[in-house]
Each structure stands twice: as structure tokens, then as C-alpha cells.
N, C-alpha and C positions, 0 to 999 in steps of 0.2 A: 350575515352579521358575525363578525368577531369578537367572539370570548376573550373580555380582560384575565389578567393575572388572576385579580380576585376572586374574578367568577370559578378559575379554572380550581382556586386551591378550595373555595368554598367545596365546589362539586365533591375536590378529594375527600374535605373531611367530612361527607355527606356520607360520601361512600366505605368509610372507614364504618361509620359507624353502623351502618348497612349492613356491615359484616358481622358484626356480633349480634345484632339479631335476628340473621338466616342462623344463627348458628344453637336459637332457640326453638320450642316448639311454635309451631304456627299460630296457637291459640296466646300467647305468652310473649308476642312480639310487641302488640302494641300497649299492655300493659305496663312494659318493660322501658319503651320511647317514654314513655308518659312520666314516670319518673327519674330518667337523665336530666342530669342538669344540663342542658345546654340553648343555648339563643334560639328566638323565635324563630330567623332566616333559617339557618342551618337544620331546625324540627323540622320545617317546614318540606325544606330539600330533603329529609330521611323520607317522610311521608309520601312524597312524592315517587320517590325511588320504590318504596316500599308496597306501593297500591300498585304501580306496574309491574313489581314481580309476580306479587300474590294475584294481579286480574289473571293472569296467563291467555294471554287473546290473541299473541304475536304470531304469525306465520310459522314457526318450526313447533308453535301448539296443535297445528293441524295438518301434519305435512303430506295427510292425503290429498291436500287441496294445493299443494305445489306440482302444481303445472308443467315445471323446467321438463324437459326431455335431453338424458344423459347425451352425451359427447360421445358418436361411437368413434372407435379405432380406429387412426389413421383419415378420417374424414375430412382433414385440414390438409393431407398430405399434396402437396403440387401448388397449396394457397402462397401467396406474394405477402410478407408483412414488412412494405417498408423495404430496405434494400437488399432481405431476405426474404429464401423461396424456403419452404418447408417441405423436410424429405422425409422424415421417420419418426414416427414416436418412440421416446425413447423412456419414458414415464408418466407416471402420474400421480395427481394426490386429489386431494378433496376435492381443491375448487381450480384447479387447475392442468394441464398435460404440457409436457415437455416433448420438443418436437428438436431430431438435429433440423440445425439449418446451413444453407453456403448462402455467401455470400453474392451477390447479383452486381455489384459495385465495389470500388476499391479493390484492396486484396485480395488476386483472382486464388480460389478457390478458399478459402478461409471459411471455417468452420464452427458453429456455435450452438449451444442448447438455448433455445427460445423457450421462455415458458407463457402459456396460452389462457387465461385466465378463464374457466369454462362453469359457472355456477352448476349447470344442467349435472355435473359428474358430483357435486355437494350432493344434491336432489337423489342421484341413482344408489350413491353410497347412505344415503340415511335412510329410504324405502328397504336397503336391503340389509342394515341392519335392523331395522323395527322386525322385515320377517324373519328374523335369527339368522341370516345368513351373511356370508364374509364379505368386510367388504373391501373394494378395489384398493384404498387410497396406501398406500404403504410409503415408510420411511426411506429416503434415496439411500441406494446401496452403496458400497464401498467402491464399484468404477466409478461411480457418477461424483461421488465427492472426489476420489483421488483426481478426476478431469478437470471438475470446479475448483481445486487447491493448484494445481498446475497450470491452469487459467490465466490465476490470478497472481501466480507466482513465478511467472516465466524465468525471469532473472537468476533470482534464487535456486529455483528447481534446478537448469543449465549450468549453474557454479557449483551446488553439489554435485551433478554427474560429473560432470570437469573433474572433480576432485576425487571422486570415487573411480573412476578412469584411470583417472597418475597413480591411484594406490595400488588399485590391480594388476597396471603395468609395473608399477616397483615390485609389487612381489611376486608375479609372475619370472619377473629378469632374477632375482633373489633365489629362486627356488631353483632355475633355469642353473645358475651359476654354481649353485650347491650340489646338485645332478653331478656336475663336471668335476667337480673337486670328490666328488664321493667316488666317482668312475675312474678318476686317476688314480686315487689312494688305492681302490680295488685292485686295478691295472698293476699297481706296484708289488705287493701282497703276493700276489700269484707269480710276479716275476721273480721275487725272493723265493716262495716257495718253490718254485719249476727249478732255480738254479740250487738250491739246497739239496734235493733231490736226483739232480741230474750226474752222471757219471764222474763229470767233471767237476764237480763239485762235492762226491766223496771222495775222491783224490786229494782234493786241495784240502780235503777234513782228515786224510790220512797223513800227510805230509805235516800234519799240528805238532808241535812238541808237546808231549805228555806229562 
């Protein structure tokens, strides 16, 4: 069944107001409902929000009784998903592992991070933090984004090197050609001073009128 508009912004402002009274003591919530001014629907909707938070009955209330069994490493590796074969894990987070893939179709060899949607690793990482201990799901690192941004940026990426290419070429040949001009001036210098110094050259300083 499809939620209208109505329904959907009713929920919102259910939920708004949801929020000011989690933000009470627990004894002082429905006291607090009780004198809002606001329509019967929408009380009604707090109430409703409000008894499901305070029953606490849901599944992540008792997560000794989750079942899931973690995702071990690399256990997908050689699996077919679709027109990709999975070779490496190359991360992971809560509820899901990131595996490279190549491609099996189209563009022979082309390469991608599939991400694998794995509840069972939710499950592993929540058991181990309830025991105080670390857990697996971490934020992706700086290859894995600079891969994702380059992905998705191919164009762009390839016109900035282009361009950073030409500059390091311009000043490369800049510096190159300054070498040269700094090696002849030298080159001169030393010819001035050798002939300065040279016999024939205090001759031609004796021969000065004074």
C-alpha cells in the first residue's frame, strides 16, 4: 500500500514532535503529550511512535538472540554476481564488504568495487561491541575514495593530468633553457677572466696609455 503525501507529512510532524519528548525524562513524557495543543490524528500518531520506543521489544533489544552468522573473509571470492566474478575484498563496513570485481562481459578486463550487502557482519560487529571489543566496520580510506572520485570522474580526472602534464612540461623545458643561458654566461666570465689574466693580455694592459 502506498503512502499519500498527507500521510507521509502527517508521520513527519508525528515525528517531530517525538522528538521533544525523547528529549524529556521518561516519567515526564506523557504528562508533557497530554498538554500539547495539538489534533487528535497527529496525538494519536505521537502515541503510537511513543509506546514503540518505550516497549523496547525489537530485535537489536536482544541481540543475543540474532542468529545472523558474520561474513567471513574473502568467502564470496570466485562467486559470479551477474556479469561480475568477485576476486578480493577490499573492505568493509556494517552491513556490508566490498569485493574488486572484473568484468566477465563487455569490456574485457574492466574493473570495479562491488559492494555485497551482508547483514551477518551488522550482527558480528554489534556482539563485539556489547563485549567491549573493536569493531571491524571502518570508514573507507583515502584509496578507496580517491578510486571512487576517479570512477566517477574519468573526464575530468584525464583533463586535469592533460593539463598538469603541459605545465610540468613548460617548466621542465623553462628551467632546461635557463641551465643553458646560466652555462653560457658562465662560459663567458671565465673566458673574460682567462683572457685578462693571460700574458697576452697584460701586454695589451701595458700597451694602455696612462
Amino acid at each position: 500500500m502506498t503512502m499519500t503525501q498527507a500521510e507521509r507529512d502527517a508521520w513527519v510532524r508525528a515525528d517531530r514532535v517525538l522528538d521533544i519528548l525523547l528529549d524529556l525524562p521518561h516519567e515526564a513524557r506523557r504528562m508533557h503529550l497530554a498538554r500539547l495543543d495539538i489534533d487528535g490524528p497527529l496525538r494519536k500518531r505521537v502515541e503510537r511512535l511513543l509506546a514503540a520506543m518505550e516497549d523496547g521489544d525489537g530485535p537489536l533489544d536482544h541481540p543475543g538472540n540474532m542468529m545472523l552468522p558474520p561474513l567471513a573473509e574473502h568467502v564470496l571470492r570466485g562467486r559470479r554476481l551477474g556479469r561480475w566474478a568477485l576476486e578480493t575484498e577490499i573492505g568493509r563496513g556494517g552491513v556490508a564488504v566490498v569485493y574488486r570485481a572484473r568484468s566477465l562481459e563487455g569490456p574485457a578486463g574492466q574493473c570495479v568495487a562491488v559492494k555485497v550487502l551482508a547483514l551477518g557482519a551488522l550482527a558480528d560487529d554489534l556482539r563485539r561491541w556489547l563485549d567491549g571489543r573493536a569493531v571491524r566496520a571502518q570508514p573507507p580510506g583515502p584509496w578507496y575514495r580517491l578510486r571512487k572520485f576517479v570512477g566517477r570522474n574519468r573526464l575530468a580526472v584525464a583533463a586535469s593530468l592533460a593539463l598538469l602534464l603541459a605545465l610540468a612540461a613548460g617548466l621542465a623545458a623553462t628551467l632546461w633553457q635557463a641551465g643553458i643561458a646560466r652555462q653560457a654566461k658562465l662560459e663567458g666570465l671565465r673566458e673574460v677572466v682567462l683572457g685578462s689574466t693571460s700574458p697576452d693580455g697584460a701586454a695589451a694592459n701595458d700597451r694602455r696609455p696612462h
